[in-house]
PADOZA-554562 format. One record per atom (N, C-alpha, C, O, CB): residue number from 1; residue in three letters; atom name; x, y, z. Coordinates in pm, whole numbers, always signed. Glycine has a CB too. Layout:
! PADOZA-554562
num; residuo; atomo; x; y; z
NUM; Ala; CA; X; Y; Z
...
! end
This chain:
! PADOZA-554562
num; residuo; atomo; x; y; z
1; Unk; N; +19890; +23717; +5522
1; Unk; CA; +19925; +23580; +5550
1; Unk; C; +19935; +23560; +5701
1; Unk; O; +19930; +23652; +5783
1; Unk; CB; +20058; +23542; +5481
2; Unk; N; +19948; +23441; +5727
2; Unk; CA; +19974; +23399; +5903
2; Unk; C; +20097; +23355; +5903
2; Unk; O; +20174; +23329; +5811
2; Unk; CB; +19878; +23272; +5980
3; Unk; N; +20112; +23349; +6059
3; Unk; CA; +20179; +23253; +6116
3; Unk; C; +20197; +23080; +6040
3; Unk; O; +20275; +23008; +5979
3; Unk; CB; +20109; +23256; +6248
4; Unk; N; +20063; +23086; +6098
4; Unk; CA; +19994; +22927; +6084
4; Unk; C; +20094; +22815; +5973
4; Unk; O; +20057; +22844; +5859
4; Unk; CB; +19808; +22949; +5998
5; Unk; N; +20133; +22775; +5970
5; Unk; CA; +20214; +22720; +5797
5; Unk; C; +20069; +22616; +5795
5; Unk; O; +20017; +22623; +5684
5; Unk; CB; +20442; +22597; +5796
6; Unk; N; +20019; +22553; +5860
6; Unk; CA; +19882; +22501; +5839
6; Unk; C; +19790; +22555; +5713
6; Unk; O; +19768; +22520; +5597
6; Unk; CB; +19810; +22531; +5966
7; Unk; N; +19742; +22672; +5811
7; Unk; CA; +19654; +22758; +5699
7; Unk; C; +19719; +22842; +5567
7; Unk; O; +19649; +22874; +5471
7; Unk; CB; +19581; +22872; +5782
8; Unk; N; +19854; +22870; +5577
8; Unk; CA; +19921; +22896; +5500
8; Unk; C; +19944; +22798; +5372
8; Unk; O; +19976; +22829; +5257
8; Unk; CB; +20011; +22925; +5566
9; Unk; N; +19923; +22700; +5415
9; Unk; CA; +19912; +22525; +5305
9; Unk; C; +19775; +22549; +5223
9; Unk; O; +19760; +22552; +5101
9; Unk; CB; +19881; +22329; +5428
10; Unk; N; +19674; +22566; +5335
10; Unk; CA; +19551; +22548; +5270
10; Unk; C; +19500; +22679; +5128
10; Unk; O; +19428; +22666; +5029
10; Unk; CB; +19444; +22551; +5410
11; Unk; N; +19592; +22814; +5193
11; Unk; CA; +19592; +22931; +5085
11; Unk; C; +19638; +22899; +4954
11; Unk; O; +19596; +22924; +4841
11; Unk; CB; +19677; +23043; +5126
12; Unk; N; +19753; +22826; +5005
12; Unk; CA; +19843; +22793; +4877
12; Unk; C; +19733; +22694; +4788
12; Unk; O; +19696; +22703; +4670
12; Unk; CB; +20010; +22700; +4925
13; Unk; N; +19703; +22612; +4879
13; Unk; CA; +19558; +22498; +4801
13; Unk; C; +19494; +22576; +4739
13; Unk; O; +19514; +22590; +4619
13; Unk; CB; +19435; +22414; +4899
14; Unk; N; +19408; +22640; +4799
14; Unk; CA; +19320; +22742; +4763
14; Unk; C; +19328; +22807; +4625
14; Unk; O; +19229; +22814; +4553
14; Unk; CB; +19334; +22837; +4855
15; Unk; N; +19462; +22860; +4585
15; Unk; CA; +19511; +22970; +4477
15; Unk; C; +19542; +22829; +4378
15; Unk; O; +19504; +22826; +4261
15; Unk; CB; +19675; +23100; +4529
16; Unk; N; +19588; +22756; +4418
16; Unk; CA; +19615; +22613; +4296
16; Unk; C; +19490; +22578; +4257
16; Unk; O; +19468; +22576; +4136
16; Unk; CB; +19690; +22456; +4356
17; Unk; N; +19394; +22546; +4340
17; Unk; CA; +19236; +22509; +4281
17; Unk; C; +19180; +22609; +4218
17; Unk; O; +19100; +22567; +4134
17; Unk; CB; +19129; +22473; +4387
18; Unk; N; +19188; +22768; +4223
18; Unk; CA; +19116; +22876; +4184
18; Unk; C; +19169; +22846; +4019
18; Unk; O; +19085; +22833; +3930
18; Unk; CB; +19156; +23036; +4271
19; Unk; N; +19365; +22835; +3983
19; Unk; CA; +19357; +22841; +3854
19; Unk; C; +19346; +22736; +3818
19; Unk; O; +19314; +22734; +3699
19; Unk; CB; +19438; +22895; +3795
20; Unk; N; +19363; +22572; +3891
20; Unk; CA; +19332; +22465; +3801
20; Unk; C; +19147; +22485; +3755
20; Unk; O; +19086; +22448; +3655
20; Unk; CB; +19375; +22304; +3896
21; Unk; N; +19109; +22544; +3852
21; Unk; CA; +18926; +22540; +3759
21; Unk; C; +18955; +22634; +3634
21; Unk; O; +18865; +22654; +3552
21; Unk; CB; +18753; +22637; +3872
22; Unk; N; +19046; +22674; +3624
22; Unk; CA; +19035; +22831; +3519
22; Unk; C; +19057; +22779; +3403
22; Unk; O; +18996; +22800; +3299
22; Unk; CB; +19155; +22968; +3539
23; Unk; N; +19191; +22676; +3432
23; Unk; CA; +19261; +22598; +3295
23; Unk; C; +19171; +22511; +3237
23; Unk; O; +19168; +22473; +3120
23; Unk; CB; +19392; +22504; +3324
24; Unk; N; +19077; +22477; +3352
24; Unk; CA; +18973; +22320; +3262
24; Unk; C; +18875; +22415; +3250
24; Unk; O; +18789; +22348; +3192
24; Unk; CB; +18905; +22135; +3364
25; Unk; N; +18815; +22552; +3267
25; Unk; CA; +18743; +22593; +3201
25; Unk; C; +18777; +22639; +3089
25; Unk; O; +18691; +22630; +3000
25; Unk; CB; +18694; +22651; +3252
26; Unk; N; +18892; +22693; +3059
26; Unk; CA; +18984; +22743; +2953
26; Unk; C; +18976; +22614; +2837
26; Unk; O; +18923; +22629; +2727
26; Unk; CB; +19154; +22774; +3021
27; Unk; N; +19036; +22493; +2882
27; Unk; CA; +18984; +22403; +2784
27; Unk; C; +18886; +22385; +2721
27; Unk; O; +18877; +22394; +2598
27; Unk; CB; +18984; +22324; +2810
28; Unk; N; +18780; +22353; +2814
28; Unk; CA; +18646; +22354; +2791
28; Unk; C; +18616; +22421; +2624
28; Unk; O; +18573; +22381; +2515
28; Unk; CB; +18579; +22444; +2920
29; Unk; N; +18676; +22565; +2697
29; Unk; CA; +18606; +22662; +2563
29; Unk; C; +18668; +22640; +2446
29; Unk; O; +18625; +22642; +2331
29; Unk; CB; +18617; +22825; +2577
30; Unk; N; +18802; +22613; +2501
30; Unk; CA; +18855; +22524; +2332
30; Unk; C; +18796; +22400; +2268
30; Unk; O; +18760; +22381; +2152
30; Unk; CB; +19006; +22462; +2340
31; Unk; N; +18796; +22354; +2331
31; Unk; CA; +18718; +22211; +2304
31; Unk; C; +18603; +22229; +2213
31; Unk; O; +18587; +22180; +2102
31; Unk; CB; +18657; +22145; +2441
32; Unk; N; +18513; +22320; +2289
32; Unk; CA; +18353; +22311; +2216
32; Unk; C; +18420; +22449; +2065
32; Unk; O; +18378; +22440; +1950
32; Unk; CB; +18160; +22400; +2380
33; Unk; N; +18523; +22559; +2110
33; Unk; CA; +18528; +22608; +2019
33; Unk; C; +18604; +22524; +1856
33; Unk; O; +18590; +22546; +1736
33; Unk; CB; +18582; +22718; +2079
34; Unk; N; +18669; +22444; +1920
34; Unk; CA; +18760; +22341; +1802
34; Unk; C; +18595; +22219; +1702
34; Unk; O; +18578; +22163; +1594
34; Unk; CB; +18924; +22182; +1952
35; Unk; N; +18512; +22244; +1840
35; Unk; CA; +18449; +22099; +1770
35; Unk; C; +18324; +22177; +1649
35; Unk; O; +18232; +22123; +1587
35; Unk; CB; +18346; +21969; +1931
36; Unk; N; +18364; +22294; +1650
36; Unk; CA; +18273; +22434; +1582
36; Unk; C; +18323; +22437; +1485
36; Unk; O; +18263; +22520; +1418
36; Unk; CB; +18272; +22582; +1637
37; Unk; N; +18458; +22365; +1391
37; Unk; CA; +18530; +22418; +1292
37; Unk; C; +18470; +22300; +1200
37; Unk; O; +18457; +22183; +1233
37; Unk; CB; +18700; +22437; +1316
38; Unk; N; +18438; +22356; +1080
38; Unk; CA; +18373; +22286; +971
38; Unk; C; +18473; +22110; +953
38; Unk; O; +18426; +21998; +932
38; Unk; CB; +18386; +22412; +810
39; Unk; N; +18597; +22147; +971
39; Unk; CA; +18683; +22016; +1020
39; Unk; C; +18775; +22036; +1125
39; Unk; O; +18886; +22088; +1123
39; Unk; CB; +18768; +21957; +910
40; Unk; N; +18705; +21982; +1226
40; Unk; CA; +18755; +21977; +1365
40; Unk; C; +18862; +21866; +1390
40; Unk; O; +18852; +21745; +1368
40; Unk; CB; +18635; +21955; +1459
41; Unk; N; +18996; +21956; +1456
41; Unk; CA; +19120; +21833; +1474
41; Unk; C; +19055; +21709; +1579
41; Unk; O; +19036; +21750; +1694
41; Unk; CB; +19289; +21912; +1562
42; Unk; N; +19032; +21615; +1562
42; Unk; CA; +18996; +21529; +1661
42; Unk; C; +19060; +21509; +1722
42; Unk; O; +19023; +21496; +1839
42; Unk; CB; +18960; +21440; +1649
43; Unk; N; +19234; +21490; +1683
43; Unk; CA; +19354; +21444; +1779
43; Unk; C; +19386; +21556; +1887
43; Unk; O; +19458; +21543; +1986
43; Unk; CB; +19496; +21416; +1689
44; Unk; N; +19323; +21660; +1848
44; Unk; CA; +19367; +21771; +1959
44; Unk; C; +19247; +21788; +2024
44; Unk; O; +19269; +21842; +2133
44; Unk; CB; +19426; +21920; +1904
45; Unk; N; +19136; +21768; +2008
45; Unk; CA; +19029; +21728; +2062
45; Unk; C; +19053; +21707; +2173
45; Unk; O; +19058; +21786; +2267
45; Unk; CB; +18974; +21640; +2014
46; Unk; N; +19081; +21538; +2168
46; Unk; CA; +19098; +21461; +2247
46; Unk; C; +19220; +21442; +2347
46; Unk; O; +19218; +21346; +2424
46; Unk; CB; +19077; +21380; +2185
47; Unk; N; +19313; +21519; +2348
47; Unk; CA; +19426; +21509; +2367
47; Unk; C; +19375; +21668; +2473
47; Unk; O; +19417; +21668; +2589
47; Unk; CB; +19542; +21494; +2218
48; Unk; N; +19313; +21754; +2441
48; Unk; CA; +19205; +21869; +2532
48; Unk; C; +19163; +21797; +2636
48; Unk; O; +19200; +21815; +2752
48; Unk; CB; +19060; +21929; +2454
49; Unk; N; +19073; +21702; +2593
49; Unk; CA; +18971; +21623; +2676
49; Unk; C; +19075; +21546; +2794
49; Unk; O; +19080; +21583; +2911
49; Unk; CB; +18874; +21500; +2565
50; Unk; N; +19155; +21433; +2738
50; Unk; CA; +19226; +21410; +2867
50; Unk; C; +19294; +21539; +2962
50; Unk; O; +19267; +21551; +3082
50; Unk; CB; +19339; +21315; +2827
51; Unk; N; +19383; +21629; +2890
51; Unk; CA; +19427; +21747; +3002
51; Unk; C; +19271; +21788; +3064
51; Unk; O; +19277; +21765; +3185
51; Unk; CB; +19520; +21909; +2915
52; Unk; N; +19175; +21824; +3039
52; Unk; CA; +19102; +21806; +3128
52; Unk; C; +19052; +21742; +3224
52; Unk; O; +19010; +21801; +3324
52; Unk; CB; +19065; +21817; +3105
53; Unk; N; +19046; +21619; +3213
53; Unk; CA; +19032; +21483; +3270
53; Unk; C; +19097; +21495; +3389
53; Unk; O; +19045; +21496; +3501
53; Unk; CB; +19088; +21368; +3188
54; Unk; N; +19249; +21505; +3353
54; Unk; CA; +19367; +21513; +3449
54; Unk; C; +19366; +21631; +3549
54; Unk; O; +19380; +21615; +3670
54; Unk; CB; +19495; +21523; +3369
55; Unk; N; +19347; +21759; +3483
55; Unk; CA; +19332; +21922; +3572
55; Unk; C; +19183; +21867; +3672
55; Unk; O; +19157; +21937; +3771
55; Unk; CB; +19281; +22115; +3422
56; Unk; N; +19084; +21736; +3642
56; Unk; CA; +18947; +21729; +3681
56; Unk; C; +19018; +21656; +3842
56; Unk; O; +19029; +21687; +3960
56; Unk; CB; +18820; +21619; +3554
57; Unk; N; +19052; +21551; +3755
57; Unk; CA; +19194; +21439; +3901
57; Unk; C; +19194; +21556; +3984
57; Unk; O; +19121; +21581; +4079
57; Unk; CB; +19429; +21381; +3842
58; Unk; N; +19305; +21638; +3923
58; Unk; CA; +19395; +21731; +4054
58; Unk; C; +19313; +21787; +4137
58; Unk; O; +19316; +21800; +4260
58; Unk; CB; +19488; +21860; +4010
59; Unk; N; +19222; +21825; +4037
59; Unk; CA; +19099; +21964; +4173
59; Unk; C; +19067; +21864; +4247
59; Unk; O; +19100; +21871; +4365
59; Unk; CB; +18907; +22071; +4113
60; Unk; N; +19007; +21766; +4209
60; Unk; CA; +18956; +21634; +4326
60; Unk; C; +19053; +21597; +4432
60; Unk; O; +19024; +21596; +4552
60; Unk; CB; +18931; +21482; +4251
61; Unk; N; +19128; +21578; +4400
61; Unk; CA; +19298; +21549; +4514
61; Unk; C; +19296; +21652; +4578
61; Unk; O; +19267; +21645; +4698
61; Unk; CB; +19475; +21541; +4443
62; Unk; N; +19322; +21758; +4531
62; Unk; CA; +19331; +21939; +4633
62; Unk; C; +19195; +21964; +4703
62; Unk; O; +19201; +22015; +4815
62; Unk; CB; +19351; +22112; +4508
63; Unk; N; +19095; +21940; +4660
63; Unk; CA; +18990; +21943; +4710
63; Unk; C; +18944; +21830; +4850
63; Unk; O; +18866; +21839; +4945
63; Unk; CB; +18920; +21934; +4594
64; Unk; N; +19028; +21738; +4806
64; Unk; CA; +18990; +21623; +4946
64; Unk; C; +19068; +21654; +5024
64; Unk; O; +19031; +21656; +5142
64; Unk; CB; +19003; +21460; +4938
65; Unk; N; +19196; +21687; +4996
65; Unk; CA; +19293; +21770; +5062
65; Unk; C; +19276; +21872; +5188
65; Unk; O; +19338; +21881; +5294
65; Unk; CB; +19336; +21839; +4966
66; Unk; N; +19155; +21951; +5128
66; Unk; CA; +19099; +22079; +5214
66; Unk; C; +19001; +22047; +5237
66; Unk; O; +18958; +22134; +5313
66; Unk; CB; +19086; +22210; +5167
67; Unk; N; +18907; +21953; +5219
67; Unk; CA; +18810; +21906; +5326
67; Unk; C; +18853; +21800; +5423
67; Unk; O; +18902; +21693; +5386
67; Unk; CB; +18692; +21855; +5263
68; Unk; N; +18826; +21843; +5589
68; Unk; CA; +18849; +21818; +5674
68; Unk; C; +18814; +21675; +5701
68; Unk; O; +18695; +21679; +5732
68; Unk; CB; +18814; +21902; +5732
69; Unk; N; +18860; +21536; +5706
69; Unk; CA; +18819; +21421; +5768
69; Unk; C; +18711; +21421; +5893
69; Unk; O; +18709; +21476; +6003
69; Unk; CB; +18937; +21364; +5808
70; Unk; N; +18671; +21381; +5861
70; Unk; CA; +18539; +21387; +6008
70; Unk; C; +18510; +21196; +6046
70; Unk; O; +18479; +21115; +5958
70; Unk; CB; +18316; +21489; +5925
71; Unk; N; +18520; +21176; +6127
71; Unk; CA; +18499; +21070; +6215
71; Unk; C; +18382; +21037; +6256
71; Unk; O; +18339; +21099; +6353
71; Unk; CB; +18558; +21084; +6310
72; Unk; N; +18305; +20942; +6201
72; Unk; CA; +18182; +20936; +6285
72; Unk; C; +18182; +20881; +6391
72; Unk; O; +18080; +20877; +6459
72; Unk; CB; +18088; +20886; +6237
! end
């Protein structure tokens, strides 16, 4: 680690975006594995699909977060 509490922010970003991609891939596989069952829960389906939706939000927020503003 650094000094920096700057770059020390952005690590912490960093390790939050590594497992929020993990969890919406983790969904993911539930999702397509639930929609595989001869009767698939739709309500949990869908209720998958938004927590994904939402884990999709966050990476986007953390992600604009750690890309740098640039000024033209």
């Amino acid at each position: 680690m650094t000094n920096d509490p700057l770059a020390a922010n952005d690590e912490a970003l960093q390790q939050k975006l590594v497992e929020l991609r993990q969890e919406h891939q983790d969904l993911d596989a539930s999702v397509v594995a639930l929609a595989l069952l001869p009767q698939p829960d739709q309500l949990l389906i869908a209720r998958l699909k938004r927590r994904k939706l939402a884990l999709r939000d966050q990476i986007a927020r953390i992600e604009d977060q750690l890309t740098p503003d640039i000024l033209a």
